[in-house]
FITITOR-448874 format. One record per residue (C-alpha): residue number from 1; residue in three letters; x, y, z. Coordinates in nm, 2 decimals, padded with zeros to 4 digits, m for minus. Layout:
<sites>
{num:NUM&residu:ala&east:X&north:Y&up:Z} $
...
</sites>
This chain:
<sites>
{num:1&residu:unk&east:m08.02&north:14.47&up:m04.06} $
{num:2&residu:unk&east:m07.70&north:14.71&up:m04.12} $
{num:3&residu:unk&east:m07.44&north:14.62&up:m04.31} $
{num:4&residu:unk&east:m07.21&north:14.54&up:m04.06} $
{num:5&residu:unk&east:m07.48&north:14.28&up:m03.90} $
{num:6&residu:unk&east:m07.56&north:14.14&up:m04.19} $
{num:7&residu:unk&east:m07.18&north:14.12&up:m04.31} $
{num:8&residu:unk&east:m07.16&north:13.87&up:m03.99} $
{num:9&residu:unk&east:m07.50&north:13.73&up:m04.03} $
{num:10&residu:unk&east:m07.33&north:13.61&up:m04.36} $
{num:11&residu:unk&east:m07.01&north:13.46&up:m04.19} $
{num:12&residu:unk&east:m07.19&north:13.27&up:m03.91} $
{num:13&residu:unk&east:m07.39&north:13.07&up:m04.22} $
{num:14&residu:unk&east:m07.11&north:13.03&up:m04.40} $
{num:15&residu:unk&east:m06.91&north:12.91&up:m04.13} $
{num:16&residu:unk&east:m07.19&north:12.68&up:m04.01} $
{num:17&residu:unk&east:m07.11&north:12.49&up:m04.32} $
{num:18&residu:unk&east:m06.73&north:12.49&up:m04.29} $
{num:19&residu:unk&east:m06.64&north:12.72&up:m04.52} $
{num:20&residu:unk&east:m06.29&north:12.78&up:m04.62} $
{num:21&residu:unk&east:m06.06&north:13.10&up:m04.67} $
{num:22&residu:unk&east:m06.32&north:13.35&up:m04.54} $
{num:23&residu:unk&east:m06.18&north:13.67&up:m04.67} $
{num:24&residu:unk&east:m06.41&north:14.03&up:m04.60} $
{num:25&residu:unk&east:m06.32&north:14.28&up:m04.82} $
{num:26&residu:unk&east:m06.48&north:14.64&up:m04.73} $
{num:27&residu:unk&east:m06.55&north:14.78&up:m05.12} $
{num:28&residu:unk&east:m06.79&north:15.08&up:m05.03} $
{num:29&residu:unk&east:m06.52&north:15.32&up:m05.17} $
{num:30&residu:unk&east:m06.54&north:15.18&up:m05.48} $
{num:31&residu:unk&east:m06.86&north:15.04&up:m05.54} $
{num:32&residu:unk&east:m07.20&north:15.19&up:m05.51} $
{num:33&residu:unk&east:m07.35&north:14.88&up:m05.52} $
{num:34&residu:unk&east:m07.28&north:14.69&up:m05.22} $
{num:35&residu:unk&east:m07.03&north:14.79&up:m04.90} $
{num:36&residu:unk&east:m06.92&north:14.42&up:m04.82} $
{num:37&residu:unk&east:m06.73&north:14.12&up:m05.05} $
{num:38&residu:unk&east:m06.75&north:13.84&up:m04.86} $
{num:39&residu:unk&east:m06.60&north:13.52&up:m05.06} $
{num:40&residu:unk&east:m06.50&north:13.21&up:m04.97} $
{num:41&residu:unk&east:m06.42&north:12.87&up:m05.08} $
{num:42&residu:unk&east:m06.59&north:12.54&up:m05.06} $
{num:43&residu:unk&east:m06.44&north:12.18&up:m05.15} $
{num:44&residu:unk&east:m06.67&north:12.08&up:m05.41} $
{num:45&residu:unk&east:m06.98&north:12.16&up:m05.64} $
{num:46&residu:unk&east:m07.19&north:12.03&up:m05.34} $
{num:47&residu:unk&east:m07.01&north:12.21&up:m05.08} $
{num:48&residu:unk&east:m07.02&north:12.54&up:m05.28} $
{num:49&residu:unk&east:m07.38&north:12.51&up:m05.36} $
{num:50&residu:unk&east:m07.45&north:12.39&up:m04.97} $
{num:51&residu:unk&east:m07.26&north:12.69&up:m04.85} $
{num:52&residu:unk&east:m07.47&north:12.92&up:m05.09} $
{num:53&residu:unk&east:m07.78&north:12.75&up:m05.00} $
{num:54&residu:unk&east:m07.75&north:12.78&up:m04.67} $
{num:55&residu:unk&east:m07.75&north:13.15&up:m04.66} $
{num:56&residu:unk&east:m08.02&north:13.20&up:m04.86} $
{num:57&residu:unk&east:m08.21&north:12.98&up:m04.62} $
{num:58&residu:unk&east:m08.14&north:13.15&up:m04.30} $
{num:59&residu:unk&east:m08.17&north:13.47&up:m04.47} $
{num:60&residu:unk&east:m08.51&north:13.41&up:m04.58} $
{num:61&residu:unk&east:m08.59&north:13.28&up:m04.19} $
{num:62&residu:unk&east:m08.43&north:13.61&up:m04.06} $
{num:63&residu:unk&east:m08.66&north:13.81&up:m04.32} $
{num:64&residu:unk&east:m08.31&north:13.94&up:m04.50} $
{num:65&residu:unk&east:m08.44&north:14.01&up:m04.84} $
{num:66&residu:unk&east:m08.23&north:13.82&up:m05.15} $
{num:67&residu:unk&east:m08.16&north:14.05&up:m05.43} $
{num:68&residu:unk&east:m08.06&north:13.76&up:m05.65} $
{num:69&residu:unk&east:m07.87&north:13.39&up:m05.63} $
{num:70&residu:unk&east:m07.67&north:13.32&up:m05.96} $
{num:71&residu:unk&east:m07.47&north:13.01&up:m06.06} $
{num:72&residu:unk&east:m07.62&north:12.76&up:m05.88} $
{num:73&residu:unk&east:m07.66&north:12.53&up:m06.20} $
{num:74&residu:unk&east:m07.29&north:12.50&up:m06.24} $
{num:75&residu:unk&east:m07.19&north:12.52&up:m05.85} $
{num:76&residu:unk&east:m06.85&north:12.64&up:m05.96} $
{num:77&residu:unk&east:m06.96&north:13.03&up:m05.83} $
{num:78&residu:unk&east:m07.26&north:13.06&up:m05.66} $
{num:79&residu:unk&east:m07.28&north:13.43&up:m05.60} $
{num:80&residu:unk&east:m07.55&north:13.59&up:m05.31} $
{num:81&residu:unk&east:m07.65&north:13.94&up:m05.34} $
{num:82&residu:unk&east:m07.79&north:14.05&up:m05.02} $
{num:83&residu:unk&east:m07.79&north:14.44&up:m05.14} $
{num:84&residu:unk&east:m07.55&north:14.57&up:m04.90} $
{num:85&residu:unk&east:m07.34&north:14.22&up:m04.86} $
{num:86&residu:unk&east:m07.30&north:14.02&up:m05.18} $
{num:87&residu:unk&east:m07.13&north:13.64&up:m05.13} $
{num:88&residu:unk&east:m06.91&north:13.48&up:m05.34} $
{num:89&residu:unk&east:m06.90&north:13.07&up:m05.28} $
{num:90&residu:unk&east:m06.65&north:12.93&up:m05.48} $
{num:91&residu:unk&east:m06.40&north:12.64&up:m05.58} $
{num:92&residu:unk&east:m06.04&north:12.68&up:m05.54} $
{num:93&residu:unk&east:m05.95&north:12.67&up:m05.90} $
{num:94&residu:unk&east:m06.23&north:12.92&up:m05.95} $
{num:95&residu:unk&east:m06.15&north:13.14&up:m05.68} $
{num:96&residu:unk&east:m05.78&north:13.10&up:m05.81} $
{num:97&residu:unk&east:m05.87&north:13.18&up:m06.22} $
{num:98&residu:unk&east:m06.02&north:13.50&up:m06.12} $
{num:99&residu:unk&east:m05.89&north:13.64&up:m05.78} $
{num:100&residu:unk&east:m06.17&north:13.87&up:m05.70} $
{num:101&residu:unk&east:m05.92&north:13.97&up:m05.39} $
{num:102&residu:unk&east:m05.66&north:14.08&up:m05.61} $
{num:103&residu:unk&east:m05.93&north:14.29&up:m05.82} $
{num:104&residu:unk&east:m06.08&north:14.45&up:m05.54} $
{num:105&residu:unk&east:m05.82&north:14.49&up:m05.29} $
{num:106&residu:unk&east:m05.65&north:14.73&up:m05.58} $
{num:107&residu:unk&east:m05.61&north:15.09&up:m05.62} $
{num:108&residu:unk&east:m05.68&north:15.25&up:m05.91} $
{num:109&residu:unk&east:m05.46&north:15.50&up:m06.06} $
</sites>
């Protein structure tokens, strides 16, 4: 799957679920790691870990290999890493503590 596909592979699970706040940020200029952020919020420890869970399901069903699930024990992040799309499932007051938008979204100097 390219990135694009798999970027909206990744928003069709996650809005399956009812994910909320869907932002996209498009980080291959600064990172060599991955070309797509996709993070979102969910309402609760079991939403955010539902979300997360989901994706990793369908993803194994649609052969997209998992690099690596983290925080699921906690639920407050649940982060995906798909290689060239990594999620970010997260709580409001989470998502608000360290505004991964912000962090990405700016320049350096």
């Amino acid at each position: 799957m390219q990135s694009a596909e798999l970027k909206q592979f990744v928003i069709d699970k996650i809005e399956d679920l009812k994910a909320k706040d869907i932002v996209v940020l498009d980080v291959n200029e600064q990172s060599n790691v991955t070309d797509f952020m996709v993070i979102c919020s969910g309402t609760s420890k079991t939403h955010v870990k539902a979300i997360a869970e989901n994706v990793v399901v369908e993803s194994k069903r649609a052969n997209v290999h998992i690099n690596g699930v983290e925080g699921r024990d906690s639920s407050e992040w649940v982060l995906v890493d798909l290689g060239d799309v990594i999620l970010h499932v997260m709580q409001d007051q989470t998502r608000d503590f360290y505004q991964l938008e912000k962090l990405w979204s700016e320049k350096p100097e």
